[in-house]
N, C-alpha and C positions, 0 to 999 in steps of 0.2 A: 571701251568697256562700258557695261551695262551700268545703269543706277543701282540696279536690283544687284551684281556683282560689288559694286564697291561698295555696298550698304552693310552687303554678307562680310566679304572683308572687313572692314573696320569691325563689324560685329564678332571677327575672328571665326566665322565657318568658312569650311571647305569649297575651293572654288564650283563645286559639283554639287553642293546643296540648294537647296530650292528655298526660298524665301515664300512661306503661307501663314495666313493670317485669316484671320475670320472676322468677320463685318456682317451688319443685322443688315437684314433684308430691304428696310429703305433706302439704304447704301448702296448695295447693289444695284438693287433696282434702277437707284437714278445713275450711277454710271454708265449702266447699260444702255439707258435712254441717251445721256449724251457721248457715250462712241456710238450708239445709231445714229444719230444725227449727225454728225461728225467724219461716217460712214471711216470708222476705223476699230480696230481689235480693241478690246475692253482691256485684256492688259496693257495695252501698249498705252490709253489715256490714261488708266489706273497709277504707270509708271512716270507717264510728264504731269497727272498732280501731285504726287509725292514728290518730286524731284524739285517741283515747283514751293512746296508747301517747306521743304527741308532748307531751299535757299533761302524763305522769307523766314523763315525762324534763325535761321545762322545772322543774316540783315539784322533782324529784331534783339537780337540777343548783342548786336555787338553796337548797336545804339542805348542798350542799358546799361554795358559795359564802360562805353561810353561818360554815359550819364554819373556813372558812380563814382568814376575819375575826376569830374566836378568839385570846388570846393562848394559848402555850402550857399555859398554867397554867390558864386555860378549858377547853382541849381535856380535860386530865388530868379535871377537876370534871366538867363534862358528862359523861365519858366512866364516870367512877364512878358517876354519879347516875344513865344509862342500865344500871346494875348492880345496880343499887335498892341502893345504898348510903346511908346519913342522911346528914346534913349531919357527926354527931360521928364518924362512921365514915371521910369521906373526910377532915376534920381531922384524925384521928389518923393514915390513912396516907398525907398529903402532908406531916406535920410540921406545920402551921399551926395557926391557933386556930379555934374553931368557929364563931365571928362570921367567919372573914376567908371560910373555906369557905360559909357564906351567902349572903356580898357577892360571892364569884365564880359560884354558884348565882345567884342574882338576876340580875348580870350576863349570863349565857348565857344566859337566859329572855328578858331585854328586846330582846339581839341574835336570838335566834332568834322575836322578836313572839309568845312565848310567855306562861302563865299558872302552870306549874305543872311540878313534875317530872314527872307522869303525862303533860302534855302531850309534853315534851322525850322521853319514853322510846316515848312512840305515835309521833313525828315520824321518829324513828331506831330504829326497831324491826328494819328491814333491815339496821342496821349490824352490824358484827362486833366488839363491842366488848371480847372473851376476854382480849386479847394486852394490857389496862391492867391486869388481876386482880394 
């Protein structure tokens, strides 16, 4: 099954309807440029970047999900650790002990089905995390 079918689907039309949209001309234009170059049909790349665009927003969406799962006190830790702060670096600036900053490190890791801080700072790389500093 096509992208373009399950889209329609979920969107509740008829397996027989045409999914059309309209996009300005710079739009166009640069698709066209890159399935020329690409040397392949313009819907067919139109259909792997939205396929592509829909699973990085499903990703994104379920890392804020994620995120809001968080107790406060998580968000602060994660949000440090995304700062490449240590474990005794974000202890000393929540007031805490170094063990507890661990145990709340640990805990963002297991909610986020992570392994590691390097993992947790690749996962939220797009974030803006400035405004914890």
């Amino acid at each position: 099954m096509t992208i373009w079918r399950r889209i329609l689907g979920a969107l509740g039309y008829a397996q027989s309807s045409r999914l059309t949209f309209h996009a300005d001309e710079d739009l166009l234009q640069s698709l066209q440029i890159l399935a020329e170059h690409e040397q392949r049909r313009t819907t067919e790349v139109a259909s792997e970047l939205l396929s592509s665009a829909l699973a990085q927003r499903q990703a994104e969406d379920g890392l804020v999900a994620r995120w809001r799962f968080l107790s406060p006190r998580e968000q602060q830790v994660a949000a440090l650790a995304c700062l490449n702060f240590t474990n005794r670096q974000i202890a000393a600036r929540l007031m805490i002990t170094p063990e507890t900053a661990k145990t709340h490190v640990r805990n963002v890791l297991r909610k986020f089905d992570l392994h590691s801080k390097a993992e947790l700072r690749r996962a939220l790389a797009d974030w803006d995390f400035s405004a914890w500093c």
